[in-house]
Steps between C-alpha positions, in 0.01 A plus 500: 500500500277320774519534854333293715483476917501219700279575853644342806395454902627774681837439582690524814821585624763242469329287256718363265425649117614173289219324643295828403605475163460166460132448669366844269684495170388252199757377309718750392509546096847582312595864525272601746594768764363406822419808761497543890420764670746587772198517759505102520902514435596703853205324653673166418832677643336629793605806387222674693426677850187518724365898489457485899915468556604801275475833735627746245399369113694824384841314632403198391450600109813684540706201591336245253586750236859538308432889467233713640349862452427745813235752457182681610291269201485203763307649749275600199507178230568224765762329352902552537635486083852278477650303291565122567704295291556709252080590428362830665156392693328650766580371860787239388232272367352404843125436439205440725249411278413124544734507823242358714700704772824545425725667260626299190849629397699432203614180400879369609718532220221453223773442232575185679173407527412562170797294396413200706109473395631471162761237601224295659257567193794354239524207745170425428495538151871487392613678130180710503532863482300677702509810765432635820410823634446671804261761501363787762328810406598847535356862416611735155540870614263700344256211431228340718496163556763204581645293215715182528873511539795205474674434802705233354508258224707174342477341183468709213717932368298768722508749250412451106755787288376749226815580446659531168187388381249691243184660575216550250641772310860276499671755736723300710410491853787629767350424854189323518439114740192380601543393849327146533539476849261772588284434200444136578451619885171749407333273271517226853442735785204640307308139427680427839328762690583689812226400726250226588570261163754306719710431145859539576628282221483527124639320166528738219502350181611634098713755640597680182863659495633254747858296512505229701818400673591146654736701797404686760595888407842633535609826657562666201099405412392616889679840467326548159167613603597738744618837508739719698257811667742735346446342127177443522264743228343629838823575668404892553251354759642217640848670569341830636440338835683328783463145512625400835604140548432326820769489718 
């Protein structure tokens, strides 16, 4: 698998990001999954907020979020944990890191946009499969460090099935997927980078285990990857709290 980054000028809010893609990408080979980080996706949206207007930044995280935890470890960690659409990351995904000021939130509806990058991409080279992903990082309890993470995708099955299928010793496997999505987004965000490189795009190439599609993906295929708190394998943590949801 190869992963390569494409550096760009510092963008601005309210450019538009077809003319990113098409002044920084080369020509994009067949089955190649092209990557954007959702920095330069919300800042396209102008999905963001100067730091000087928000008077009370625990509010504000509270509202951008879909569920949100109270508790004494915010005064002491700095950071409110929630979970927004569907992923749990600290302070709803808003980010200040290459904000030049203001707060960068969460893209609008990154399915959409995920779904309409690809649309333009097939314009531009009809009949050829290929992918797009959305990526932002996030933080693995218990470990140091921030790895990638999928925000959204189009073009190709999220998750790649063990199921049914033998491992070495020719027992059949019962409940193992490899979840592309995230595994494509840490190989980018970490040639990527997270701070001065100024590479928010990348073309992954060879992606072994992949199946390309020529739709955008259903909602059977966007519930697949993601899992009700109370069936999740970590459910005696996540269900031992009270997630409030902003009124």
């Amino acid at each position: 698998m190869q992963v390569t980054a494409y550096k760009t000028h510092k963008v601005k809010p309210g450019e538009s990001l077809y003319l990113i893609l098409d002044q920084y990408l080369p020509k994009i080979a067949p089955q190649s999954i092209i990557i954007i980080t959702s920095k330069i996706v919300s800042l396209c949206q102008n999905r963001i907020v100067h730091q000087s207007i928000i008077s009370n930044k625990l509010a504000f995280i509270q509202h951008e979020s879909d569920f949100y935890l109270e508790g004494d470890y915010i005064e002491k960690y700095g950071v409110v944990l929630t979970i927004k659409n569907h992923i749990l990351i600290p302070t709803a995904g808003i980010d200040a890191s290459n904000g030049n000021g203001y707060y960068i939130l969460y893209p609008e509806d990154p399915q959409k946009t995920a779904t309409e990058i690809w649309q333009y991409c097939r314009t531009r080279y009809p009949n050829q499969e290929m992918g797009v992903l959305i990526t932002d990082s996030h933080t693995t309890p218990l470990r140091r460090g921030v790895v990638g993470i999928a925000l959204a995708w189009c073009g190709f099955e999220p998750l790649y099935s063990y199921i049914g299928k033998p491992d070495i010793f020719n027992n059949l496997l019962r409940v193992s997927m490899i979840n592309i999505l995230d595994g494509l987004a840490g190989s980018a965000v970490l040639v990527m980078g997270e701070g001065d490189e100024q590479t928010p795009l990348a073309i992954i190439q060879e992606v072994p285990k992949i199946t390309f599609q020529s739709r955008p993906p259903n909602q059977e295929e966007l519930q697949s990857i993601i899992i009700d708190p109370s069936d999740d394998l970590y459910a005696p943590l996540l269900t031992s709290v009270k997630w409030i949801k902003p009124s």
